[in-house]
C-alpha positions, -999 to 999 in steps of 0.1 A, spaced: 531 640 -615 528 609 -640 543 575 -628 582 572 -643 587 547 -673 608 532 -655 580 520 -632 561 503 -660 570 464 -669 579 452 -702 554 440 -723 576 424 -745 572 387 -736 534 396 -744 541 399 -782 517 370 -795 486 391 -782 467 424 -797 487 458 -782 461 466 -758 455 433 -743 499 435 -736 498 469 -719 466 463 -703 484 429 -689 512 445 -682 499 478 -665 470 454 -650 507 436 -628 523 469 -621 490 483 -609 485 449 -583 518 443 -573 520 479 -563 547 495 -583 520 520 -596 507 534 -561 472 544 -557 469 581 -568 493 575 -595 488 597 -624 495 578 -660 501 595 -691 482 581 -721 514 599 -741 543 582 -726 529 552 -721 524 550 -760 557 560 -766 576 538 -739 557 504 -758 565 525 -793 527 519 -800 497 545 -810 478 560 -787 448 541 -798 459 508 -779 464 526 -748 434 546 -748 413 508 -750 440 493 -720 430 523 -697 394 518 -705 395 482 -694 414 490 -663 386 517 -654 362 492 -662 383 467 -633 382 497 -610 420 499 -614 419 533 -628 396 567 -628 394 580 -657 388 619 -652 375 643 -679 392 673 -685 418 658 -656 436 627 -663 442 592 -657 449 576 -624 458 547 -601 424 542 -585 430 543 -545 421 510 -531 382 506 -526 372 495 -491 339 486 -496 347 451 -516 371 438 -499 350 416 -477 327 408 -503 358 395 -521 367 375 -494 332 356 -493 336 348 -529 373 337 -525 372 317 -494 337 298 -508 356 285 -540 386 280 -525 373 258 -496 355 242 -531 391 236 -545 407 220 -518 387 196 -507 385 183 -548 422 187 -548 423 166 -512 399 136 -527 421 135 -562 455 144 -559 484 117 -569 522 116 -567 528 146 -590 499 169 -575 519 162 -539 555 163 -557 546 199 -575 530 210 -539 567 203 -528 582 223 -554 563 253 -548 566 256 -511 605 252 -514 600 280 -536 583 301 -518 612 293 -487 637 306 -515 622 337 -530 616 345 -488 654 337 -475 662 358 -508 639 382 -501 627 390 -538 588 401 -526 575 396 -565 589 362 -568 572 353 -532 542 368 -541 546 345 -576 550 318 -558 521 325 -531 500 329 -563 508 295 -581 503 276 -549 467 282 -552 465 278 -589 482 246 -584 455 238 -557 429 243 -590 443 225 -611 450 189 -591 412 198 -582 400 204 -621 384 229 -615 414 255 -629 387 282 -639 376 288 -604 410 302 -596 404 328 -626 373 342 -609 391 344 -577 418 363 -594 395 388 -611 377 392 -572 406 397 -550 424 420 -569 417 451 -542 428 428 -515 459 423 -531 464 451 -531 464 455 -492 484 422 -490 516 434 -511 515 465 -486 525 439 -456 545 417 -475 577 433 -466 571 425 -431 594 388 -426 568 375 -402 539 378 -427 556 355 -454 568 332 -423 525 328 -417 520 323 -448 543 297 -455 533 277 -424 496 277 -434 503 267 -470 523 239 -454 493 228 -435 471 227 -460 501 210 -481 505 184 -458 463 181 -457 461 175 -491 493 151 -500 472 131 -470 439 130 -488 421 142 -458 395 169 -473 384 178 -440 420 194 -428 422 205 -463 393 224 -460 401 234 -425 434 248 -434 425 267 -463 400 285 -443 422 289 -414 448 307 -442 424 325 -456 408 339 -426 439 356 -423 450 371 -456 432 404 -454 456 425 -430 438 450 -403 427 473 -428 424 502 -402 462 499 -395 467 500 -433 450 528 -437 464 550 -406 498 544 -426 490 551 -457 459 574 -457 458 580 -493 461 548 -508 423 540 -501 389 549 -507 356 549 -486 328 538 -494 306 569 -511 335 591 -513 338 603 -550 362 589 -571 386 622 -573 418 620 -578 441 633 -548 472 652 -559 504 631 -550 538 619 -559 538 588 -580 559 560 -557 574 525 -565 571 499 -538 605 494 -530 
Protein backbone atom coordinates (compact mmCIF):
# COMPACT_ATOMS: atom_id res chain seq x y z
CA UNK A 1 0.00 0.00 0.00
CA UNK A 2 1.49 3.55 -0.94
CA UNK A 3 2.01 6.14 1.94
CA UNK A 4 -1.43 8.59 2.25
CA UNK A 5 -1.03 12.25 0.88
CA UNK A 6 -1.80 13.24 3.74
CA UNK A 7 1.49 12.00 5.13
CA UNK A 8 3.60 14.08 2.78
CA UNK A 9 4.65 17.85 3.97
CA UNK A 10 3.96 20.84 1.97
CA UNK A 11 6.46 21.91 -0.20
CA UNK A 12 5.08 25.10 -0.64
CA UNK A 13 7.35 27.35 1.47
CA UNK A 14 10.11 25.72 -0.92
CA UNK A 15 8.85 27.69 -4.02
CA UNK A 16 12.17 29.71 -4.81
CA UNK A 17 13.97 26.31 -5.65
CA UNK A 18 13.85 23.84 -8.85
CA UNK A 19 10.71 21.18 -8.29
CA UNK A 20 12.83 18.34 -7.50
CA UNK A 21 15.10 19.93 -5.12
CA UNK A 22 11.28 20.96 -3.08
CA UNK A 23 9.94 17.39 -3.03
CA UNK A 24 13.26 15.90 -2.50
CA UNK A 25 13.43 18.46 0.61
CA UNK A 26 10.32 17.85 1.61
CA UNK A 27 10.12 13.99 1.26
CA UNK A 28 13.96 14.00 2.47
CA UNK A 29 11.88 15.58 6.36
CA UNK A 30 8.98 13.29 6.18
CA UNK A 31 11.37 10.35 5.45
CA UNK A 32 13.74 11.51 8.85
CA UNK A 33 11.27 12.60 11.11
CA UNK A 34 9.50 9.41 10.53
CA UNK A 35 6.08 10.13 9.19
CA UNK A 36 7.07 7.92 6.07
CA UNK A 37 7.98 4.56 8.09
CA UNK A 38 10.55 2.32 6.74
CA UNK A 39 8.84 -0.11 4.22
CA UNK A 40 6.71 2.64 3.06
CA UNK A 41 5.71 2.27 -0.43
CA UNK A 42 5.61 5.80 -2.49
CA UNK A 43 3.89 6.33 -5.64
CA UNK A 44 5.79 8.33 -8.26
CA UNK A 45 1.90 9.09 -9.60
CA UNK A 46 0.48 10.68 -6.57
CA UNK A 47 3.20 12.25 -5.39
CA UNK A 48 3.20 14.23 -8.87
CA UNK A 49 -0.18 15.03 -8.61
CA UNK A 50 -0.43 16.01 -4.75
CA UNK A 51 2.61 18.89 -5.67
CA UNK A 52 0.51 19.36 -9.20
CA UNK A 53 4.00 18.83 -10.84
CA UNK A 54 5.16 16.24 -13.86
CA UNK A 55 6.37 13.24 -13.16
CA UNK A 56 9.77 14.13 -14.41
CA UNK A 57 10.63 16.13 -11.06
CA UNK A 58 9.73 13.31 -8.91
CA UNK A 59 11.32 10.66 -10.79
CA UNK A 60 15.04 12.97 -10.20
CA UNK A 61 13.76 13.55 -6.09
CA UNK A 62 13.45 9.62 -5.71
CA UNK A 63 16.67 9.16 -7.43
CA UNK A 64 18.54 11.37 -5.05
CA UNK A 65 16.91 9.85 -2.03
CA UNK A 66 18.08 6.24 -3.40
CA UNK A 67 21.29 7.76 -3.86
CA UNK A 68 21.00 8.95 0.30
CA UNK A 69 19.91 5.36 1.02
CA UNK A 70 16.49 6.79 1.92
CA UNK A 71 14.73 4.93 -0.68
CA UNK A 72 15.11 1.39 -2.85
CA UNK A 73 14.21 1.85 -5.85
CA UNK A 74 12.93 -1.60 -7.26
CA UNK A 75 12.50 -2.57 -10.90
CA UNK A 76 9.50 -3.99 -12.05
CA UNK A 77 8.32 -3.37 -8.11
CA UNK A 78 8.30 0.08 -6.83
CA UNK A 79 9.50 2.64 -4.72
CA UNK A 80 10.08 2.44 -0.97
CA UNK A 81 10.98 3.82 2.41
CA UNK A 82 14.39 2.19 2.80
CA UNK A 83 14.36 0.23 6.31
CA UNK A 84 16.91 1.71 8.55
CA UNK A 85 20.54 0.35 7.76
CA UNK A 86 22.36 -0.97 10.85
CA UNK A 87 25.62 -1.26 9.62
CA UNK A 88 26.36 2.82 9.63
CA UNK A 89 25.14 3.82 12.46
CA UNK A 90 28.29 3.60 14.45
CA UNK A 91 30.41 4.70 11.76
CA UNK A 92 28.06 7.79 11.76
CA UNK A 93 28.62 8.32 15.23
CA UNK A 94 32.57 8.43 14.81
CA UNK A 95 32.20 11.01 12.28
CA UNK A 96 29.62 12.98 14.34
CA UNK A 97 31.11 12.95 17.73
CA UNK A 98 34.86 13.85 16.12
CA UNK A 99 33.39 17.21 14.52
CA UNK A 100 31.23 17.93 17.07
CA UNK A 101 33.82 17.66 20.03
CA UNK A 102 35.76 20.03 16.97
CA UNK A 103 32.79 22.57 17.32
CA UNK A 104 32.51 22.97 20.86
CA UNK A 105 35.55 23.55 22.03
CA UNK A 106 35.83 26.58 19.00
CA UNK A 107 32.38 27.62 20.14
CA UNK A 108 33.82 27.41 24.03
CA UNK A 109 37.12 29.63 23.13
CA UNK A 110 34.89 32.27 21.02
CA UNK A 111 31.50 32.72 22.13
CA UNK A 112 30.26 36.33 23.33
CA UNK A 113 27.06 37.75 24.90
CA UNK A 114 24.79 36.82 21.96
CA UNK A 115 26.29 33.25 21.27
CA UNK A 116 25.37 32.59 25.29
CA UNK A 117 21.98 34.78 25.05
CA UNK A 118 20.85 32.63 21.70
CA UNK A 119 22.03 29.31 23.71
CA UNK A 120 19.43 30.63 26.25
CA UNK A 121 16.80 31.01 23.79
CA UNK A 122 17.03 27.60 22.45
CA UNK A 123 17.07 25.63 25.60
CA UNK A 124 13.89 27.44 26.78
CA UNK A 125 12.64 26.29 23.67
CA UNK A 126 13.30 23.07 23.71
CA UNK A 127 11.57 23.16 27.67
CA UNK A 128 8.49 24.55 25.67
CA UNK A 129 8.04 22.36 22.61
CA UNK A 130 8.69 19.35 25.62
CA UNK A 131 5.98 20.72 28.40
CA UNK A 132 3.86 21.06 25.06
CA UNK A 133 4.69 17.99 23.84
CA UNK A 134 4.90 18.84 20.01
CA UNK A 135 7.88 15.97 19.17
CA UNK A 136 8.82 17.91 15.70
CA UNK A 137 9.21 21.14 17.26
CA UNK A 138 11.56 19.38 20.09
CA UNK A 139 13.30 17.61 17.61
CA UNK A 140 13.58 21.37 15.72
CA UNK A 141 14.85 22.68 18.56
CA UNK A 142 17.33 19.66 19.43
CA UNK A 143 18.52 20.28 15.89
CA UNK A 144 19.31 24.09 16.00
CA UNK A 145 21.03 23.75 19.29
CA UNK A 146 23.86 22.04 17.55
CA UNK A 147 23.75 24.29 14.50
CA UNK A 148 23.91 27.13 16.79
CA UNK A 149 26.98 25.37 18.46
CA UNK A 150 28.56 25.67 14.57
CA UNK A 151 27.93 28.68 14.03
CA UNK A 152 29.37 30.76 17.45
CA UNK A 153 32.35 28.21 16.46
CA UNK A 154 32.60 29.31 12.54
CA UNK A 155 32.82 26.50 11.48
CA UNK A 156 28.79 26.26 10.28
CA UNK A 157 29.64 23.72 7.40
CA UNK A 158 30.72 20.99 9.75
CA UNK A 159 27.27 20.80 11.01
CA UNK A 160 26.11 20.13 7.28
CA UNK A 161 28.28 16.99 7.08
CA UNK A 162 27.02 15.82 10.29
CA UNK A 163 23.58 16.24 9.01
CA UNK A 164 24.17 14.37 5.79
CA UNK A 165 26.04 11.40 8.25
CA UNK A 166 23.49 10.89 10.98
CA UNK A 167 20.61 10.71 9.05
CA UNK A 168 20.00 6.66 9.84
CA UNK A 169 20.49 7.51 13.42
CA UNK A 170 17.89 9.87 13.36
CA UNK A 171 16.05 7.85 12.40
CA UNK A 172 16.33 5.53 15.55
CA UNK A 173 16.31 8.66 17.72
CA UNK A 174 12.67 10.05 16.60
CA UNK A 175 11.58 6.22 17.43
CA UNK A 176 12.32 7.11 21.37
CA UNK A 177 11.44 10.52 21.32
CA UNK A 178 8.01 10.01 22.67
CA UNK A 179 9.35 8.57 25.67
CA UNK A 180 9.28 11.99 28.42
CA UNK A 181 12.40 10.78 30.07
CA UNK A 182 14.46 10.83 26.79
CA UNK A 183 13.82 14.60 26.06
CA UNK A 184 14.32 15.24 30.02
CA UNK A 185 18.30 13.63 29.17
CA UNK A 186 18.59 15.48 26.58
CA UNK A 187 17.75 18.75 27.81
CA UNK A 188 20.02 18.25 30.91
CA UNK A 189 23.04 17.47 28.77
CA UNK A 190 22.48 20.34 26.30
CA UNK A 191 22.33 22.38 29.53
CA UNK A 192 25.73 21.20 30.53
CA UNK A 193 27.31 21.73 27.64
CA UNK A 194 25.32 25.27 27.69
CA UNK A 195 26.54 26.25 30.77
CA UNK A 196 30.36 24.87 29.54
CA UNK A 197 30.42 27.02 26.83
CA UNK A 198 28.63 30.47 28.16
CA UNK A 199 31.86 29.72 30.73
CA UNK A 200 34.50 29.56 28.12
CA UNK A 201 35.82 26.35 29.55
CA UNK A 202 36.54 24.13 26.27
CA UNK A 203 37.48 21.33 28.27
CA UNK A 204 33.81 20.79 29.95
CA UNK A 205 32.56 21.80 26.60
CA UNK A 206 34.20 19.15 25.14
CA UNK A 207 33.48 16.89 27.92
CA UNK A 208 29.85 17.37 27.74
CA UNK A 209 29.33 17.18 24.19
CA UNK A 210 30.85 13.79 24.35
CA UNK A 211 29.10 12.78 27.42
CA UNK A 212 25.57 13.80 25.15
CA UNK A 213 26.63 12.27 22.41
CA UNK A 214 27.68 9.03 23.80
CA UNK A 215 24.23 8.69 24.57
CA UNK A 216 22.16 9.67 21.49
CA UNK A 217 22.14 6.31 19.66
CA UNK A 218 19.29 4.38 21.76
CA UNK A 219 19.97 0.34 22.38
CA UNK A 220 19.50 -0.59 18.99
CA UNK A 221 18.70 -4.22 19.87
CA UNK A 222 15.58 -2.96 21.96
CA UNK A 223 14.63 -0.86 18.84
CA UNK A 224 14.73 -3.50 16.74
CA UNK A 225 12.81 -6.28 19.03
CA UNK A 226 9.88 -3.51 18.74
CA UNK A 227 9.89 -2.77 15.60
CA UNK A 228 11.47 -5.66 13.53
CA UNK A 229 10.76 -4.32 10.27
CA UNK A 230 11.90 -0.93 10.37
CA UNK A 231 15.65 -2.09 9.98
CA UNK A 232 18.07 -3.71 7.89
CA UNK A 233 21.21 -6.01 8.53
CA UNK A 234 24.04 -5.76 7.29
CA UNK A 235 24.25 -8.08 3.87
CA UNK A 236 20.60 -8.56 3.79
CA UNK A 237 19.30 -7.48 0.27
CA UNK A 238 17.64 -4.41 -0.08
CA UNK A 239 13.96 -6.04 -0.75
CA UNK A 240 11.16 -4.47 0.00
CA UNK A 241 8.94 -6.19 2.84
CA UNK A 242 5.23 -6.01 2.22
CA UNK A 243 3.55 -3.68 4.99
CA UNK A 244 1.08 -1.05 5.91
CA UNK A 245 2.44 2.48 5.37
CA UNK A 246 2.24 4.25 9.16
CA UNK A 247 2.61 7.87 10.45
CA UNK A 248 4.42 8.36 13.65
CA UNK A 249 1.81 9.59 15.73
Amino acid sequence: MTAPLRQLPDASRLRAVPASARIQAALREAILGMRLMPGAALSEKEIAGSYGVSRTPVREALLRLAEERLLDIVPQVGTFVSRIRVDGLSDAMVIRTALERVTVRAAAERVDAAGRAEIKANLARQRATDRAGDLDAFHAADEDFHQIVARLARHPHLWRVVKQEKVQVDRCRLLTLPQPDRRRRVMAQHGAIAEAIAAANPDAADAAMTAHLADVLPSIEDLRAAHPDYFEDPGEAAAPRPRRAAARP
